[in-house]
C-alpha positions as CSV (number, residue, x, y, z in Angstrom):
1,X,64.8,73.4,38.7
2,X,64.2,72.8,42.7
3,X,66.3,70.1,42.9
4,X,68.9,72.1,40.6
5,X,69.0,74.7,43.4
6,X,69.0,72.6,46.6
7,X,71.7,71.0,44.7
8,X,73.7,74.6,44.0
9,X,72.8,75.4,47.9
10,X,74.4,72.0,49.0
11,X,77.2,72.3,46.8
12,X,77.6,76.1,48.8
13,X,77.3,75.0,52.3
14,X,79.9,72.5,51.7
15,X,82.4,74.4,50.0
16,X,81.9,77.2,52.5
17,X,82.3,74.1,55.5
18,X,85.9,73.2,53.7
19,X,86.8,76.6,54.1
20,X,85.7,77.3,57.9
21,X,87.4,74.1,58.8
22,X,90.8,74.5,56.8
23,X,90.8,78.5,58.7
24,X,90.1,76.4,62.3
25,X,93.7,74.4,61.1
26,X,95.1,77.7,61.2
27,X,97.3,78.4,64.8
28,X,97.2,82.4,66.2
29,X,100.7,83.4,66.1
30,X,101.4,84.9,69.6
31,X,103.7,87.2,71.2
32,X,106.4,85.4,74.3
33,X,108.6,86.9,76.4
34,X,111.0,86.1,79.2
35,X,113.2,88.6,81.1
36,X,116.4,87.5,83.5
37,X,119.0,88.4,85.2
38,X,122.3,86.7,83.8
39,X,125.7,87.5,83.2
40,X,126.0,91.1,84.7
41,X,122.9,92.5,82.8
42,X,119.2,92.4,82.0
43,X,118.5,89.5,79.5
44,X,115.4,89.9,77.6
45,X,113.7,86.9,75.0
46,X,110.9,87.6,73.2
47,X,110.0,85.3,70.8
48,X,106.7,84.6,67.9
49,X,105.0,81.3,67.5
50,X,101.7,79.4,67.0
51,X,102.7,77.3,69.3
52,X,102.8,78.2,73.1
53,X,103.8,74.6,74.3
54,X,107.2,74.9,72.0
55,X,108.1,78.4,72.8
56,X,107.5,78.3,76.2
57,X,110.2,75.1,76.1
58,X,112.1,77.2,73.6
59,X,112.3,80.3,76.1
60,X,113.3,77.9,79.1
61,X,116.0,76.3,77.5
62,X,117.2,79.4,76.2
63,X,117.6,80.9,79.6
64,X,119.0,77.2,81.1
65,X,122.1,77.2,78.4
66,X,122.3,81.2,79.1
67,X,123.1,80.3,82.8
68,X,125.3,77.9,81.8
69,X,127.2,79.6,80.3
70,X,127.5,82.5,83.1
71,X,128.5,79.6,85.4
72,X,131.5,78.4,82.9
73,X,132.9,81.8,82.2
74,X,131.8,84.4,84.6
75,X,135.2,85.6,86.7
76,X,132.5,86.3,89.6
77,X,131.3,82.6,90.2
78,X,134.2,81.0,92.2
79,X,133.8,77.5,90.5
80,X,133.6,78.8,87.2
81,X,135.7,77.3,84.3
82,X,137.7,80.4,84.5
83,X,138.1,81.1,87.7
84,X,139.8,78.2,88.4
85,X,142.1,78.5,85.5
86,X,142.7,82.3,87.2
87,X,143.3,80.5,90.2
88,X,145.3,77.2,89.1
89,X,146.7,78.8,86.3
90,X,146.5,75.6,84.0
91,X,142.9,73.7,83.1
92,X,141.4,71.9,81.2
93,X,137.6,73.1,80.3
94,X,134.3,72.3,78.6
95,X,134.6,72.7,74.7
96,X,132.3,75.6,74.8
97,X,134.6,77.6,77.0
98,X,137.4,76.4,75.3
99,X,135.8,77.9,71.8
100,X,135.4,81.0,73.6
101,X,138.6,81.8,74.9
102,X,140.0,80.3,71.2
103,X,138.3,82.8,69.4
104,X,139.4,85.2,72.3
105,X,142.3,85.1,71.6
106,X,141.7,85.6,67.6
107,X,140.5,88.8,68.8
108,X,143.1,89.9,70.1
109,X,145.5,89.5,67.7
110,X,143.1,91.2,64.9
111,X,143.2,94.0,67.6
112,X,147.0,93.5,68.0
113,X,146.6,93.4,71.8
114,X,144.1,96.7,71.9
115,X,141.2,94.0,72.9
116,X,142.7,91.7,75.2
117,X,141.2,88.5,77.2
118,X,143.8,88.6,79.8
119,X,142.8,92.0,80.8
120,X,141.7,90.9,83.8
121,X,144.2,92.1,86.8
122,X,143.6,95.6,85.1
123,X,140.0,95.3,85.3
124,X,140.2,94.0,89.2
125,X,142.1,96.8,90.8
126,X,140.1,99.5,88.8
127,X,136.5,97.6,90.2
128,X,134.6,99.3,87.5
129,X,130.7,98.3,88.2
130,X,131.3,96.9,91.4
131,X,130.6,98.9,94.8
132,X,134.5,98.9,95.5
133,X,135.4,101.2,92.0
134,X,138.4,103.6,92.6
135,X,141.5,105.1,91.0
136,X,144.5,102.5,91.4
137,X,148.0,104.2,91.9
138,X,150.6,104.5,89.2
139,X,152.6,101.0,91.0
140,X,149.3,99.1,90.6
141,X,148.7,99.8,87.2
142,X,152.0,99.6,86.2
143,X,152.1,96.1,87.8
144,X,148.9,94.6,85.9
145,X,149.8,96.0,82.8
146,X,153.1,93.9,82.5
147,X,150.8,90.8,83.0
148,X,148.4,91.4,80.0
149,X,150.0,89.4,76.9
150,X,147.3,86.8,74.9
151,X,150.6,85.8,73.4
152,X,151.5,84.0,76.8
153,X,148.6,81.6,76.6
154,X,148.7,78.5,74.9
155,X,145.9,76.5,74.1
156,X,146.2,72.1,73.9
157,X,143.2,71.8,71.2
158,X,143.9,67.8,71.6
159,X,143.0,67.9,75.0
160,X,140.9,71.0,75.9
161,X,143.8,72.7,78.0
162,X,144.4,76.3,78.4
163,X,147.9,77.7,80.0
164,X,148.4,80.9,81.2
165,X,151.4,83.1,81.3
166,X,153.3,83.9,85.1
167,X,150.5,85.3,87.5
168,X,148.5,85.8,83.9
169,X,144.7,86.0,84.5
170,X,141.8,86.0,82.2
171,X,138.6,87.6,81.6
172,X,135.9,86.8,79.2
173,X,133.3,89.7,80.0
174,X,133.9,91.5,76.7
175,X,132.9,87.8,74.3
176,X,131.0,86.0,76.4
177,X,127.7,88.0,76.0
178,X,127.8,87.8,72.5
179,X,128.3,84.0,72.5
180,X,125.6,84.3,74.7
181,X,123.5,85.4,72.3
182,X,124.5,83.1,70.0
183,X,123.9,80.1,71.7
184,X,120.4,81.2,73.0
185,X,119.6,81.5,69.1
186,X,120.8,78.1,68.0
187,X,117.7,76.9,71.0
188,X,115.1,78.8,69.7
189,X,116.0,77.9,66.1
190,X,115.8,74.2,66.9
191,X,112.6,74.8,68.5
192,X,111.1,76.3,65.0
193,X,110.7,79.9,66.1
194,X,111.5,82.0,63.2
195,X,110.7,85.6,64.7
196,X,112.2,87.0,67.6
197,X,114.8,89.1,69.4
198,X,117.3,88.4,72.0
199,X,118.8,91.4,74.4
200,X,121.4,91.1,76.4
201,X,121.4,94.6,78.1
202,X,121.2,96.3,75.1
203,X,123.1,94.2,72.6
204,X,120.4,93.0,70.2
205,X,120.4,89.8,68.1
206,X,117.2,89.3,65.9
207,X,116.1,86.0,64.6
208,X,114.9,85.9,60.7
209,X,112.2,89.1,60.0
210,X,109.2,90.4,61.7
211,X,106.0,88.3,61.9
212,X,104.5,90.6,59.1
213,X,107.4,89.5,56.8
214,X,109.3,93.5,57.2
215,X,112.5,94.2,58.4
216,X,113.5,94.5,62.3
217,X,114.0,98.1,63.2
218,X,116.7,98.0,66.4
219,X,117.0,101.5,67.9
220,X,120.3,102.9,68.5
221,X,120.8,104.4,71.9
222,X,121.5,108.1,72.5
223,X,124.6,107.9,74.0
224,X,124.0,111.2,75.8
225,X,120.5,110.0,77.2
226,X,118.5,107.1,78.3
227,X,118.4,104.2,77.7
228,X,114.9,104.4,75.8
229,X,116.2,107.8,73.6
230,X,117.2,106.5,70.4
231,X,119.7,108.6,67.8
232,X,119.1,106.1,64.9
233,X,117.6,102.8,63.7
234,X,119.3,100.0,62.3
235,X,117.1,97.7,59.6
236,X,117.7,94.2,58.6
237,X,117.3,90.2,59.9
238,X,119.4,87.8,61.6
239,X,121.3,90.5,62.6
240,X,123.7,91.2,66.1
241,X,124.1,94.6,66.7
242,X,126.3,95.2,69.7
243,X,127.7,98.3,71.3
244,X,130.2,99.5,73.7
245,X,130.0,102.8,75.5
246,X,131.4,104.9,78.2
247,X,127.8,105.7,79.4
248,X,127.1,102.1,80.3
249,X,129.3,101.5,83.5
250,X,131.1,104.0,85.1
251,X,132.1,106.1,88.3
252,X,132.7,109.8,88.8
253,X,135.5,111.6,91.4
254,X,136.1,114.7,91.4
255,X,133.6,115.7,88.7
256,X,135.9,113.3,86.6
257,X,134.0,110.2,84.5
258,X,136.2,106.8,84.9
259,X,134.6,104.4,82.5
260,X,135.0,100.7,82.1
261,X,136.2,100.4,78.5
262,X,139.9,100.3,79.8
263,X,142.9,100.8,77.2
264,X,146.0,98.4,77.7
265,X,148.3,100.9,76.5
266,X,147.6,103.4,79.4
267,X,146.0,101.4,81.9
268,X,143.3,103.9,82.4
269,X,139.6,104.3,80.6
270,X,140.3,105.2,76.6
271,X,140.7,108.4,76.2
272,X,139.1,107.8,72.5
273,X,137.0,110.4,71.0
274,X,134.6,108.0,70.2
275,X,131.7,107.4,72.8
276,X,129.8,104.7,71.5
277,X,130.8,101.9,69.1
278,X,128.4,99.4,67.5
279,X,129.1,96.6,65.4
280,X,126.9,94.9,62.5
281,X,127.3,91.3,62.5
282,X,125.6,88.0,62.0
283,X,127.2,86.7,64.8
284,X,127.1,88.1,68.4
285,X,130.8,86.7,69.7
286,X,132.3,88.5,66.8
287,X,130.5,91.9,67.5
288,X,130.7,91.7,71.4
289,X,135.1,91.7,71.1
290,X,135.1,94.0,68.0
291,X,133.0,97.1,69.5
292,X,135.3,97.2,72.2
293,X,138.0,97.2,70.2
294,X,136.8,99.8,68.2
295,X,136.1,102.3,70.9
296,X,139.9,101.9,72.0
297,X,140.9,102.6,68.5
298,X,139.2,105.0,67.5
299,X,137.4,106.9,64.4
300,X,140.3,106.1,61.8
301,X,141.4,103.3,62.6
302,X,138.6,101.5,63.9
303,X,136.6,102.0,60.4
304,X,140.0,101.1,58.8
305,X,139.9,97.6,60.8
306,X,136.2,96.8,60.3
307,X,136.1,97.4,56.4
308,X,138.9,94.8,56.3
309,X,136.5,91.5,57.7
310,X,134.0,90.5,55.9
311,X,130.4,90.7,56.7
312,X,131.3,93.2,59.4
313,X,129.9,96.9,60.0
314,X,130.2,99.8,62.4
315,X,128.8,102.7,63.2
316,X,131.1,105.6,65.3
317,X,129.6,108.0,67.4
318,X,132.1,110.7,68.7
319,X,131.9,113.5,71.8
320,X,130.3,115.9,69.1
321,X,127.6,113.9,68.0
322,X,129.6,113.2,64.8
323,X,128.3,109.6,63.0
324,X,130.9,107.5,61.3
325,X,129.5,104.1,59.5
326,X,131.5,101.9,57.5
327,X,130.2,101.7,53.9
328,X,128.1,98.0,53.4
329,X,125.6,99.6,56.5
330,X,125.0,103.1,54.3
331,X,121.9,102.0,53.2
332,X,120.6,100.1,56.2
333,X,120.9,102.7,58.8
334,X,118.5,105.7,59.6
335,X,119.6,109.3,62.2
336,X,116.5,110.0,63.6
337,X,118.0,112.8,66.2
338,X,118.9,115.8,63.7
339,X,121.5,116.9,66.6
340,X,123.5,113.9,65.2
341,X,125.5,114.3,61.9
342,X,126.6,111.8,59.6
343,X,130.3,112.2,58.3
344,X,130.9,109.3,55.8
């Protein structure tokens, strides 16, 4: 009967050895962040993984091809990709920019010129964001709008060249974020993080769920408050959410708000009633063109355009806190500010 126990004890302290040393296999899964400045904003990475070796790689490639791609597309870096096609007109560039401006250029014909990559001369002599912004006069304006066209480019696919139009200049500030975004995903994917978010001052892309298996929750900003005042939540994974707002860059004279979402049609800031337009997307580049497109178009019209692509949602706000969403995002989106009022 001794021998019986010391054998049952034995048996115990073994099993209960297996079990401490299969828990000590077990990596904590820990929290990473990195914050930047890149492309014209805040960039924030913040990332989930038992292993700090790999994210800590993961995070510093992530902002390495971030950077890069600032320095191939941003109109404010004088060697950029596409400031030399500004300045020469004709280029040939990498295949990354070359994807941009390609899908660019699908954008604005969806929008049927409302969202338009050769926007640029329109967006210099206005200087929205900058510390030179001011009201250009009716000859300027008049002047840069005959220049915008994305029908006069012309892309070689065979050889990676791009060809403007006469004087034509191009400005990737309204996509490049969200490919951005993209891009910095694909590098923390490869590096096996499988829980995380990505903001580029304030457009949010979230990689797979939360750590605790739920939903990400991505506050919506008030558009008539700060930046940390939320009007609603947005639930899902592997979503971009991306919005455009006339409370995100701007200038006042004479008690008069110029913002930076510009429409073609009039040369000055939309005149929309919307105020803030967000897109639902997988992908960031498709939500980054489309919100700005929206904002120009407006309630109708803009809801009209999104329920036509696939796998694409918005959500409207307008000057008197009415919410518009586009059906498919119903069920996925929460008004926590009761001064807001859905009307779909």
């Amino acid at each position: 009967m001794k021998n019986l126990k010391k054998y049952i004890l034995l048996i115990i302290s073994l099993l209960m050895l297996v079990l401490s040393l299969g828990g000590c296999g077990k990596k904590e899964v820990k929290q990473y962040t990195k914050t930047f400045i890149a492309l014209g904003t805040a960039i924030n990475f913040n990332i989930f993984s038992h292993n700090e070796k790999e994210a800590q790689l993961a995070l510093e490639e992530g902002v390495k091809k971030v950077k890069e791609i600032e320095n191939k597309m941003s109109v404010n870096i004088k060697q950029s990709e596409i400031s030399t096609l500004n300045t020469n007109g004709q280029s040939k560039v990498s295949d990354e920019t070359f994807y941009v401006i390609k899908n660019g250029l699908k954008y604005s014909k969806i929008a049927k010129g409302k969202f338009d990559i050769t926007v640029e001369p329109l967006v210099r002599i206005w200087g929205i964001g900058t510390d030179h912004a001011r009201i250009p006069n009716n000859n300027e304006i008049s002047n840069a709008k005959k220049l915008i066209n994305y029908n006069n480019v012309s892309l070689d696919e065979k050889n990676n060249k791009v060809t403007l139009g006469r004087s034509q200049q191009m400005d990737l500030g309204a996509i490049a974020k969200g490919y951005a975004a993209d891009e910095a995903k694909k590098v923390f994917l490869k590096h096996n993080i499988k829980s995380g978010t990505i903001n580029l001052g304030g457009n949010v892309m979230t990689i797979g769920n939360k750590v605790d298996g739920s939903e990400w929750k991505i506050g919506m900003q008030n558009p008539f408050g700060t930046r940390d005042d939320c009007m609603g939540i947005v639930y899902g994974k592997n979503l971009s959410v991306v919005t455009s707002g006339n409370y995100e860059r701007y200038f006042e004279k004479d008690g008069v708000r110029y913002h930076h979402i510009l429409d073609i049609d009039t040369g000055y800031p939309s005149k929309s009633e919307v105020i803030s337009a967000t897109i639902i997307s997988e992908n960031g580049i498709d939500g980054d063109a489309l919100s700005t497109t929206v904002y120009i178009l407006g309630v109708e019209k803009g809801l009209e355009l999104i329920e036509e692509l696939k796998g694409i949602d918005a959500i409207l706000i307008t000057k008197d806190r009415k919410v518009y969403v586009t059906k498919n995002i119903k069920n996925k989106f929460q008004i926590i500010d009761e001064s807001f009022k859905l009307e779909n």
